[in-house]
C-alpha positions in Angstrom: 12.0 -3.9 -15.1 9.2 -6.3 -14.1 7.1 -5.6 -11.0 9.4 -7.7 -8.3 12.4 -5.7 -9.5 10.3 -2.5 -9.0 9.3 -3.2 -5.9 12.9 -4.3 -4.7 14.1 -1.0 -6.3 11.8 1.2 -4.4 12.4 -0.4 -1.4 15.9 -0.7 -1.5 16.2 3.4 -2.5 14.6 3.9 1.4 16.7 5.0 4.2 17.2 3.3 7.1 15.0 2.2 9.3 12.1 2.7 6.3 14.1 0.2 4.4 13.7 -2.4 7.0 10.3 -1.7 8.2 8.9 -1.2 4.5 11.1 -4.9 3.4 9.3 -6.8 6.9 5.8 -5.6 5.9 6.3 -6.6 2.1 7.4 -10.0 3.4 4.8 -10.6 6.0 2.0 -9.8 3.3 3.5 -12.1 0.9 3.6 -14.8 3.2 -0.3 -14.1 4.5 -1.6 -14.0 1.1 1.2 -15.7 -1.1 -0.6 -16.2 -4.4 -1.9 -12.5 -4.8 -1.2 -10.3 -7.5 1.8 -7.9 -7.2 1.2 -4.4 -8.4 3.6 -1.8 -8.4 2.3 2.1 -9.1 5.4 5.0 -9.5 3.4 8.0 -8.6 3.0 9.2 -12.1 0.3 10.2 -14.3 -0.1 9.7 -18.2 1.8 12.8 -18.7 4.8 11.7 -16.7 4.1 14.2 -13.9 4.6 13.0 -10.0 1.0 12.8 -8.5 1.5 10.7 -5.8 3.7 8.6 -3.5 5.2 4.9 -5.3 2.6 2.3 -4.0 3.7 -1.4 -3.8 0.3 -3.3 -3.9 -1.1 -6.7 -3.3 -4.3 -8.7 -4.5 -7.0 -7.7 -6.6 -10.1 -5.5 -5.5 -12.9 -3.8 -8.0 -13.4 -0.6 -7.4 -16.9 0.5 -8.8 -17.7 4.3 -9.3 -20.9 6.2 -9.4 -21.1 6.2 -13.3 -21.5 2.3 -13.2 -17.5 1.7 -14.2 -15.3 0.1 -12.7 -11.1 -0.4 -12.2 -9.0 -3.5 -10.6 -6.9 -1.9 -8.2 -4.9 -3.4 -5.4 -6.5 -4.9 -2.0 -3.8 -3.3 0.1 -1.0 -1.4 -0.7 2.2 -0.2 1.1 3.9 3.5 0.1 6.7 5.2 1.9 6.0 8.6 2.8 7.7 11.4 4.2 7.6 10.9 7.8 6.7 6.9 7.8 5.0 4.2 5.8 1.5 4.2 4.9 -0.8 0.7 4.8 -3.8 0.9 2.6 -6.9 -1.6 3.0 -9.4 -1.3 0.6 -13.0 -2.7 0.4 -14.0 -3.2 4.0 -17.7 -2.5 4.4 -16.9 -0.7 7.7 -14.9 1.9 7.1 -14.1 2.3 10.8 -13.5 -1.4 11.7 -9.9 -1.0 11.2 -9.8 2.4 13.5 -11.9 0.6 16.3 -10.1 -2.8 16.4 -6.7 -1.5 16.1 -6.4 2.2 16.3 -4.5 1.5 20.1 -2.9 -0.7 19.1 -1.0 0.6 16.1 -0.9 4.1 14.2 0.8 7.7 14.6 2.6 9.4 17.4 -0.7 9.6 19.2 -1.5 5.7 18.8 -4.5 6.1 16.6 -5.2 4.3 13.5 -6.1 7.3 10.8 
């Protein structure tokens, strides 16, 4: 299965309204940034074992570690999750600038960004 049929799997396997919600967000990224890579990531390690959530991701970001490595990951990702749907943004600067500009906006039950 290539990526796009992964995706369309996992999102398809969602319950309603997850399925809707998850298939609106995937479209509305595509159509922002149309030309970005497509990443899909099933939760498993090396060793087959679940360590995570799916993740459906989307462009390309560097991620540099301490030891002077470094790893292409995805720029923002999407993952269902027990009790919603969690939205990833990697490499801002400001880790709070999300929070602050839209944490009233949008977020959990209490209306704040996390």
């Amino acid at each position: 299965m290539n990526t796009e049929e992964q995706i369309k799997a996992y999102i398809s396997a969602q319950s309603e309204p997850k399925r809707s919600e998850m298939q609106t967000l995937h479209e509305v990224i595509q159509n922002i940034r149309p030309n970005s890579k497509l990443w899909f990531l099933d939760g498993k390690n090396s060793e087959n074992k679940t360590v995570s959530n799916p993740n459906i991701g989307y462009g390309s970001y560097t991620i540099s570690y301490a030891d002077d490595k470094t790893k292409e990951f995805y720029q923002i990702g999407l993952s269902a999750n027990t009790t919603g749907i969690s939205v990833y943004i990697m490499g801002l600067d400001d880790k709070t600038y999300l929070a602050t500009t839209y944490g009233k906006k949008i977020g959990g039950r209490d209306g704040l960004l996390h």
